[in-house]
DRENVO-861777 format. One record per atom (N, C-alpha, C): residue in three letters; atom name; y, z, x. Coordinates in steps of 0.02 Angstrom, whole numbers. Layout:
N
> vopa, base, c2, c3, c1
> ALA, CA, Y, Z, X
...
This chain:
81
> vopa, base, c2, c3, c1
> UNK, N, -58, 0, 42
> UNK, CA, 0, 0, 0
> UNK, C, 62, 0, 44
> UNK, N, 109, -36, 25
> UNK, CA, 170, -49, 75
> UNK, C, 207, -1, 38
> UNK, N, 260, 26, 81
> UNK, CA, 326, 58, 55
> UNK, C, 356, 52, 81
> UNK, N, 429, 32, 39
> UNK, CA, 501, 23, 61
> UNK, C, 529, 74, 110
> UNK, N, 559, 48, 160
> UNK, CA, 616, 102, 204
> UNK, C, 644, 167, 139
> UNK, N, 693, 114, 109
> UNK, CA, 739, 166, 64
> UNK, C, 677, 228, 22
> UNK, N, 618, 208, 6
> UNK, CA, 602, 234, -31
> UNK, C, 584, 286, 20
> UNK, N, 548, 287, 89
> UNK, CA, 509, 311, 121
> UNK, C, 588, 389, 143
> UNK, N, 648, 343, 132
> UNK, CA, 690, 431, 132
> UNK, C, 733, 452, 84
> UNK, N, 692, 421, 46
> UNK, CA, 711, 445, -38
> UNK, C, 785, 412, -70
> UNK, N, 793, 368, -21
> UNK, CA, 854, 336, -59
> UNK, C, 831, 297, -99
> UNK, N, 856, 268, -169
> UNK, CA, 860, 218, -227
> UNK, C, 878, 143, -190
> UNK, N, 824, 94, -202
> UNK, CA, 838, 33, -191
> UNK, C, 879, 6, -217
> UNK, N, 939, -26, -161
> UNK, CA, 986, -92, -186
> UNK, C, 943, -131, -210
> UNK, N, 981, -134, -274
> UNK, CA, 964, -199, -326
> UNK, C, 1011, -259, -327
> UNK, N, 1024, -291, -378
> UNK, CA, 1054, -362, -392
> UNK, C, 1137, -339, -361
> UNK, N, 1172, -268, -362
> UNK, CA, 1248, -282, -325
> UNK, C, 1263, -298, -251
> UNK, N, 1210, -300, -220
> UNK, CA, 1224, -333, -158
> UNK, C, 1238, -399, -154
> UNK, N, 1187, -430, -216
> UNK, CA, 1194, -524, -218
> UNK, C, 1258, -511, -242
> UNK, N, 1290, -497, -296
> UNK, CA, 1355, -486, -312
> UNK, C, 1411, -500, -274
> UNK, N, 1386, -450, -247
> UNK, CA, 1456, -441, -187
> UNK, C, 1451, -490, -137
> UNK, N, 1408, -508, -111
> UNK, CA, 1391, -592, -78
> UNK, C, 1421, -635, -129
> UNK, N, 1411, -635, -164
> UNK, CA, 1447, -689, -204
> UNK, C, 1506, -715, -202
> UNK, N, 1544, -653, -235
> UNK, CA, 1614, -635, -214
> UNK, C, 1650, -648, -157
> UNK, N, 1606, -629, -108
> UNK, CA, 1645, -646, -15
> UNK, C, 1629, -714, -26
> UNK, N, 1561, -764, -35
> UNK, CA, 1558, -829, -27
> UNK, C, 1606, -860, -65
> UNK, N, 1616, -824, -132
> UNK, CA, 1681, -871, -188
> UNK, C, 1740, -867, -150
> UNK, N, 1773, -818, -153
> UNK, CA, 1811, -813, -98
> UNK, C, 1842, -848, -32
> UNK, N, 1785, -846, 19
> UNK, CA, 1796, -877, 69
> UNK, C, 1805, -952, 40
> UNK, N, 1747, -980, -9
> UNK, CA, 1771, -1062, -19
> UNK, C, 1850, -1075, -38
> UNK, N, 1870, -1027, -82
> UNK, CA, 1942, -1025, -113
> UNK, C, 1980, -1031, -35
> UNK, N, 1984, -1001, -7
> UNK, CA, 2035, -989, 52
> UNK, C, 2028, -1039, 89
> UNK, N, 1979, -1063, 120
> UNK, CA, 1947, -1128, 148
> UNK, C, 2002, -1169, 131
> UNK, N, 1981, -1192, 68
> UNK, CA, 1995, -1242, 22
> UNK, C, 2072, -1255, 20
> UNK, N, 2104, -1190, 2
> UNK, CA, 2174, -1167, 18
> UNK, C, 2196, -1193, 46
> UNK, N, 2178, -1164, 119
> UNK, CA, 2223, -1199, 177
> UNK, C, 2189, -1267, 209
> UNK, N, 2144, -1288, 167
> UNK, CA, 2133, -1369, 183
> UNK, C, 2188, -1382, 150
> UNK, N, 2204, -1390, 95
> UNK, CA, 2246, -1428, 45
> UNK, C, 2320, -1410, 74
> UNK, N, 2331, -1354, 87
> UNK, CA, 2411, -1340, 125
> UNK, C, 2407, -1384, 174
> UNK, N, 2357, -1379, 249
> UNK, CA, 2381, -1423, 286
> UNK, C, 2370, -1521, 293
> UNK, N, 2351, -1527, 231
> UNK, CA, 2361, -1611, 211
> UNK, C, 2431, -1624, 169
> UNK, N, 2448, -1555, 112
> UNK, CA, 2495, -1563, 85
> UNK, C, 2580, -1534, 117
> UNK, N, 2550, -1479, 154
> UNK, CA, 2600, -1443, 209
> UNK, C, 2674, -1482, 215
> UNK, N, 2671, -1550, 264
> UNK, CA, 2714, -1587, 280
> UNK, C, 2790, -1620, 208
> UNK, N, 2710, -1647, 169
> UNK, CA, 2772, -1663, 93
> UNK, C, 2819, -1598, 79
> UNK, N, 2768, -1542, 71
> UNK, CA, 2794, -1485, 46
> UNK, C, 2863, -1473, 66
> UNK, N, 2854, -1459, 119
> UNK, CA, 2912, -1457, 161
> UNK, C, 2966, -1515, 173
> UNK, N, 2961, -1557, 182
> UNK, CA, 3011, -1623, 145
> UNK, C, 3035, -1609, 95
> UNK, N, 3011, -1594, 33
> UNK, CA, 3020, -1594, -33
> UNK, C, 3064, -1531, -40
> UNK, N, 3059, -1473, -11
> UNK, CA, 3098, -1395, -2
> UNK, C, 3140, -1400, 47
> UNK, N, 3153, -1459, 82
> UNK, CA, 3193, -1459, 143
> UNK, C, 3186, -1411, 180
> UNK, N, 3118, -1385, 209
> UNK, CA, 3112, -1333, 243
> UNK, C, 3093, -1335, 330
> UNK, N, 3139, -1344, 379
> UNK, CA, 3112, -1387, 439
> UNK, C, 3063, -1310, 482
> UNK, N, 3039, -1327, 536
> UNK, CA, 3000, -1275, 578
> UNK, C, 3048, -1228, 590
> UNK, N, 3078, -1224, 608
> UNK, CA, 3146, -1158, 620
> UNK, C, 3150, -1142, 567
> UNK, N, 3154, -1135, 497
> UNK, CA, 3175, -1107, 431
> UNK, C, 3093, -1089, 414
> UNK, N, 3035, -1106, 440
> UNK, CA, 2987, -1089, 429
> UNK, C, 2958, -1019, 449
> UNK, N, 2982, -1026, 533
> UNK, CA, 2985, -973, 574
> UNK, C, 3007, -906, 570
> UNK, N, 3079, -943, 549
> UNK, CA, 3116, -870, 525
> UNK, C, 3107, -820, 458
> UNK, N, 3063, -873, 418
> UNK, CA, 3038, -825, 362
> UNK, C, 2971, -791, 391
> UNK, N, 2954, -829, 438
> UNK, CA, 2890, -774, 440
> UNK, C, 2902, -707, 490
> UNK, N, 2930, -712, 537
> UNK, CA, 2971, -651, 568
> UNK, C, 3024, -594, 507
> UNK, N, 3048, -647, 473
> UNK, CA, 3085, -572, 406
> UNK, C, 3029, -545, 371
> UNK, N, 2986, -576, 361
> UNK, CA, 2931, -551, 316
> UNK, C, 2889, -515, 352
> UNK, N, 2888, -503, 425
> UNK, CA, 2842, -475, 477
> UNK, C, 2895, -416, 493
> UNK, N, 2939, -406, 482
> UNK, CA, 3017, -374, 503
> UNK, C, 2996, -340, 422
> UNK, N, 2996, -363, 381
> UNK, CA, 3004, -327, 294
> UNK, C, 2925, -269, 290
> UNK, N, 2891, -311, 322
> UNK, CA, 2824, -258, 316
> UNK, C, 2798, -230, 367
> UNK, N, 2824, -208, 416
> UNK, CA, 2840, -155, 478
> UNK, C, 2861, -94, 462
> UNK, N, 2936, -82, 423
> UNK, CA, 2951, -41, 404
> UNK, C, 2914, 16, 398
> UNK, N, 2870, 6, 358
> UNK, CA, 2822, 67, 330
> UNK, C, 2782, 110, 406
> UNK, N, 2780, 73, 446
> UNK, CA, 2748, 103, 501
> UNK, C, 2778, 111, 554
> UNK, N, 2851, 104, 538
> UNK, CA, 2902, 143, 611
> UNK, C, 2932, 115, 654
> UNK, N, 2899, 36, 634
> UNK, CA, 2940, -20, 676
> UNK, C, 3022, -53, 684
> UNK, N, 3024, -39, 601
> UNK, CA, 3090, -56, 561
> UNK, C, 3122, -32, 517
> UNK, N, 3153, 30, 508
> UNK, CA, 3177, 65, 455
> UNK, C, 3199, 22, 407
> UNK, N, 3176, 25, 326
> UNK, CA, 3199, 8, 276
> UNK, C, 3220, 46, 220
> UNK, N, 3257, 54, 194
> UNK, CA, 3255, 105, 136
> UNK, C, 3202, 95, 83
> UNK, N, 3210, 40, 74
> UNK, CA, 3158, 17, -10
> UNK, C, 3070, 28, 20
> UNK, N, 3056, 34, 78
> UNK, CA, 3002, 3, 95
> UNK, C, 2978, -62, 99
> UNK, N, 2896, -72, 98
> UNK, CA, 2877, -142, 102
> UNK, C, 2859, -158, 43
């Protein structure tokens, strides 16, 4: 007769929420994948279309790296992040 690890120290066997949660990370990851496939084919228009050149790109991502620092001592904000 075989017996399970879990059973052999009295823990309750994982059932079906492990596939679950695999699921979830695999749905997931395809979404994000997918995401930034489609940003960087569509990326360029985007940005044409918002008049947004690499320097105006840059600098939002440093305020937004500058906006969510705060909380940890880097950048005093009043409002927080």
């Amino acid at each position: 007769m075989t017996t399970h690890a879990s059973a052999a120290l009295g823990m309750p066997r994982a059932g079906y929420q492990r596939f679950i949660v695999l699921a979830l990370i695999t749905v997931i990851l395809a979404v994000s994948t997918g995401d930034r496939a489609t940003l960087s084919v569509a990326g360029p228009g985007i940005a044409k279309d918002l008049s947004i050149s690499a320097v105006k790109a840059l600098f939002g991502i440093l305020v937004e790296l500058l906006h969510c620092a705060g909380p940890i001592g880097i950048y005093r904000r009043s409002d927080g992040c």
